[in-house]
N, C-alpha and C positions, 0 to 999 in steps of 0.2 A: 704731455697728454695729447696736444695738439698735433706734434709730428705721428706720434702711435695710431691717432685715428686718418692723418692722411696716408700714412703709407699703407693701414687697411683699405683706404681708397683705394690706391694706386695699384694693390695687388689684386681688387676687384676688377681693376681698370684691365690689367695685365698688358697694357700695350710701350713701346717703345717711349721709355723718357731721355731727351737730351737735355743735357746740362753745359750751357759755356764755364770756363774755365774763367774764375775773376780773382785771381794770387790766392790764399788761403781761403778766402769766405766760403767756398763751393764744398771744400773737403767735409763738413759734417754733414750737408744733405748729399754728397758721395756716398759719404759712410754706411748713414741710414738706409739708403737705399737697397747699396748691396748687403748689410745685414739684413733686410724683409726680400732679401732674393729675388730684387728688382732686376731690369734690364735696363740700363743708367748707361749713357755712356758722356763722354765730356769731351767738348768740341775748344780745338785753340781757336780762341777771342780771334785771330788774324784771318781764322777762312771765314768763321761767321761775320767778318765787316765786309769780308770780300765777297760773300754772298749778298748782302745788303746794298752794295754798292753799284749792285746789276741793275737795280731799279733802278725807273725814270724820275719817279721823283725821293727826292728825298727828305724820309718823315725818322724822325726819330723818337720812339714813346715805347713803352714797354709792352703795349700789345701786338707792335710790329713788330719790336724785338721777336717776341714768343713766337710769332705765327712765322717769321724767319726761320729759327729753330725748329720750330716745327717742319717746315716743307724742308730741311736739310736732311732731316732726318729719312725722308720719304725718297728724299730724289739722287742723297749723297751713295755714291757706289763705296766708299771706301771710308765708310764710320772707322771711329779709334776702338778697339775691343773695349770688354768692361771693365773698369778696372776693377783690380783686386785691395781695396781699403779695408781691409780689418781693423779690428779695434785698436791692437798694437800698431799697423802701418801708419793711423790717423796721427797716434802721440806722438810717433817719429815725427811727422812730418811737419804738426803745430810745434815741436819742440826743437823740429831744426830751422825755424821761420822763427822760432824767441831768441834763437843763439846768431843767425845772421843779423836782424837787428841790433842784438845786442854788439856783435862785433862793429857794427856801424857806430854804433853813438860811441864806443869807445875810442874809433881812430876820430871823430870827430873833435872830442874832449881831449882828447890826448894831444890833438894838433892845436888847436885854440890853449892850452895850459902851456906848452910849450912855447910857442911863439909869444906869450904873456910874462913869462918867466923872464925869455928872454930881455922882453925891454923893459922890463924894472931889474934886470941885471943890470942893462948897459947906462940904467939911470943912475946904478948904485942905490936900487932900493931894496926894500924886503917884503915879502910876503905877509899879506894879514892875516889874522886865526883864521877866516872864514876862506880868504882865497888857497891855505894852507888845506885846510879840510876838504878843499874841491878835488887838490892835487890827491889826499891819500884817497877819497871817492872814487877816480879814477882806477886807482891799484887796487881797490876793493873789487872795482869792477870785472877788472881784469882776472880775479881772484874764482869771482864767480861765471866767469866765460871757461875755466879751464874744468870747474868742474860739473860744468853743463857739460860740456865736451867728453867728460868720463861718462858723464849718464846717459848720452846721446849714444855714444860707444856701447856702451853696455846694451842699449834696447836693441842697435842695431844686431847684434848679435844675438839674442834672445830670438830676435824675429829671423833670423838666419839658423836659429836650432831649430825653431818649432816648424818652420818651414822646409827641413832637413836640405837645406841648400850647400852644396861642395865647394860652391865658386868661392867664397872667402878664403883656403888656404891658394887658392890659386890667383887671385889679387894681390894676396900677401907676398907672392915670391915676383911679381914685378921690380924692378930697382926702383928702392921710391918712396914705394907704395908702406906707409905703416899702417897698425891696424885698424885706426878710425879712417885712414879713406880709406881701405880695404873694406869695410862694413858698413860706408857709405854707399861706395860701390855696388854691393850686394845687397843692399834693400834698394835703394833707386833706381838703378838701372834694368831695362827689359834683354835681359840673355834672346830672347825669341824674334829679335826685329833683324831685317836683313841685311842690315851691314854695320862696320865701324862707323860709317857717316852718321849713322841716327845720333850712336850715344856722341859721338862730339857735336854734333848740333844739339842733342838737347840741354848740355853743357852751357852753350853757348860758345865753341871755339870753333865754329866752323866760320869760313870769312865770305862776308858779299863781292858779288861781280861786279865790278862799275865799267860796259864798254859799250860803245856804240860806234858802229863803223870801224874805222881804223882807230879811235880813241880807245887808251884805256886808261878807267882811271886808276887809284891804288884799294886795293883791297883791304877791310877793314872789317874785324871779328865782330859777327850778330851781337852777342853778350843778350841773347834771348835766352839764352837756360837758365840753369840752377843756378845762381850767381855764387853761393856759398860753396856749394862742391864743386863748382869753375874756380874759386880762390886757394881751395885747399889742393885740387890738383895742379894749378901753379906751383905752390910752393910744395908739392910732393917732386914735382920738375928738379927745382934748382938744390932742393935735396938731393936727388940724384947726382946734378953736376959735381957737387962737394964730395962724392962720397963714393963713386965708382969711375975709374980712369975711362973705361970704354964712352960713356955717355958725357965727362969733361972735355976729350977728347973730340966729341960730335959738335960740341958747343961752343969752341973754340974754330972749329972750323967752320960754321955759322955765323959767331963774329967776325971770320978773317973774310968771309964771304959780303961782306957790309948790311948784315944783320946786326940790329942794336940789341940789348941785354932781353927785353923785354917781348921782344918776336924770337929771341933764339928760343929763350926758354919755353915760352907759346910752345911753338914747333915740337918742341921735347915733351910737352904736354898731352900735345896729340899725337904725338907715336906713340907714349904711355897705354894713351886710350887703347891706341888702334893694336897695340901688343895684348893687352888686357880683354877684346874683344875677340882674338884669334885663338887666345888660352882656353876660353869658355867655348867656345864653337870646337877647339879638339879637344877638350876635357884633359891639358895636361898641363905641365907647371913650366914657368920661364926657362929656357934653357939658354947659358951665356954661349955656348959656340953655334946654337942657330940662329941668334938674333943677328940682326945686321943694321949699325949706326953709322950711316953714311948720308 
C-alpha cells in the first residue's frame, strides 16, 4: 500500500527519478517505477562515487548521497535510458541472482567436502551419518541448481516470445553457444548500444590498462559485469574448443603463443561476444566460411 501511494506521489511529482544501482536491492523500486510509467533511470554506483569525490570535503550520509543523485541527474549529459523491467524481466533477474548464489555455495561445499574426504581417507578413516548427509546435501544441491537452470531457460524464452525478439535463433547458431546462454543472451544484453565493447564489458571481460610512461603493466579482466553469464560464456568457450576443429585450432595457437588455458579461452569468449554482436547488428546467422579465427 505504501509503495501504491508513493508512486501516486511520484507520478503527481512527474519529474526525473534517479536510482543508483546497489546489486539486486534496486530492481523492485525499478520495477515499480516503470510499471507507474515513471521516468527512473539507474546510475552505475562507479560514476555516482566519482561524482562525490569532486567535492572538497568529504561527507558521507544519505542526504548527501541523494542531493548527489540528484544534481547528476540535472547536470549529467549522458544518463543511462529507462530501463525496461517488466514483471517477467524482474523474476529473471531475482531468479538468476538465486542461481549464481546458489552455484557459489555449491563450489564452496563441494571443495571443503572434498578436501575433508580426502584427509580421513588418507587417515584410513570413514565418514560419519551426519558428515555423509552433508556429502549427498551437496548432490541434492547440485540437483536443484540444474533445474533452476531449466526454469531460468524457460522464462528467458517466454520473455523472448512475448517480446517477439529474433535474436535467440541467431545466438543459437554461434559455435558454443546452447540454448540457455543463447536466451541468456537475449534477455540481458542491449542489441541497441554501439559497439561489441559494451556487451563484453558489461560481462565483465573486458581487461584494465595499467601504463604510465614507458611502463606497462599487465592487463587484467574488470570481472565488473554479470558474473554468472561471464561464467557460463566461459564455459560456452571451451565448449567450442572440444567440439568444432576451426576454433580448437584458434586455441592451440593461443597456447603455442604463451597463452595459458585460462586467457586462451577468455579470448575465445570474447570473440564469441564480439561474433554474436555482429549477427544481431546484420540480422543474420553464423556463417563458417565468413568467420575468421586467427
Amino acid at each position: 500500500m505504501r509503495l501504491r501511494n508513493g508512486s501516486r506521489f511520484l507520478q503527481a511529482y512527474g519529474g526525473l527519478i534517479i536510482c543508483e544501482s546497489t546489486s539486486w536491492y534496486h530492481y523492485l523500486f525499478a520495477h515499480l517505477c516503470y510499471e507507474a510509467d515513471l521516468d527512473i533511470r539507474v546510475l552505475n554506483p562507479l560514476l555516482a562515487s566519482k561524482h562525490s569525490k569532486s567535492a572538497i570535503r568529504k561527507v558521507k550520509s544519505d542526504p548527501v548521497d541523494s542531493l548527489g543523485l540528484a544534481i547528476m541527474g540535472v547536470t549529467e549529459p549522458n544518463l543511462p535510458p529507462r530501463p525496461k523491467l517488466t514483471q517477467e524481466r524482474l523474476a529473471y533477474r531475482k531468479k538468476q541472482g538465486l542461481l549464481h548464489g546458489l552455484v557459489k555455495q555449491i563450489q564452496s561445499m563441494r571443495r571443503r567436502m572434498n578436501d575433508y574426504q580426502e584427509c580421513v581417507s588418507t587417515m584410513e578413516g570413514s565418514l560419519s551419518e551426519t558428515e555423509q548427509l552433508l556429502c549427498d546435501e551437496v548432490k541434492h544441491m547440485e540437483k536443484l541448481k540444474r533445474a533452476l537452470e531449466r526454469e531460468l531457460e524457460k522464462l528467458a524464452k517466454s520473455i523472448s516470445q512475448s517480446e517477439q525478439s529474433e535474436n535467440y535463433d541467431l545466438f543459437k547458431s554461434v559455435p558454443g553457444y546452447s540454448s540457455m546462454v543463447s536466451s541468456m543472451l537475449d534477455v540481458t544484453l542491449d542489441p541497441f548500444v554501439k559497439g561489441a565493447k559494451s556487451w563484453i564489458a558489461y560481462v565483465g571481460n573486458d581487461v584494465s590498462v595499467r601504463e604510465s610512461g614507458t611502463w606497462k603493466g599487465r592487463g587484467r579482466l574488470t570481472k565488473r559485469g554479470n558474473g554468472y553469464l561471464r561464467c557460463r560464456l566461459y564455459q560456452a568457450a571451451w565448449g567450442a574448443c572440444l567440439n568444432f576443429p576451426e576454433i580448437r585450432s584458434y586455441y592451440d595457437g593461443l597456447k603455442a603463443g604463451g597463452r595459458d588455458h585460462v586467457e586462451a579461452v577468455t579470448i575465445i569468449a570474447r570473440k564469441q561476444l564480439g561474433i554474436a554482436f555482429a549477427l544481431v547488428r546484420k540480422q543474420e546467422k553464423y556463417d563458417t566460411a565468413k568467420a575468421v579465427w586467427c
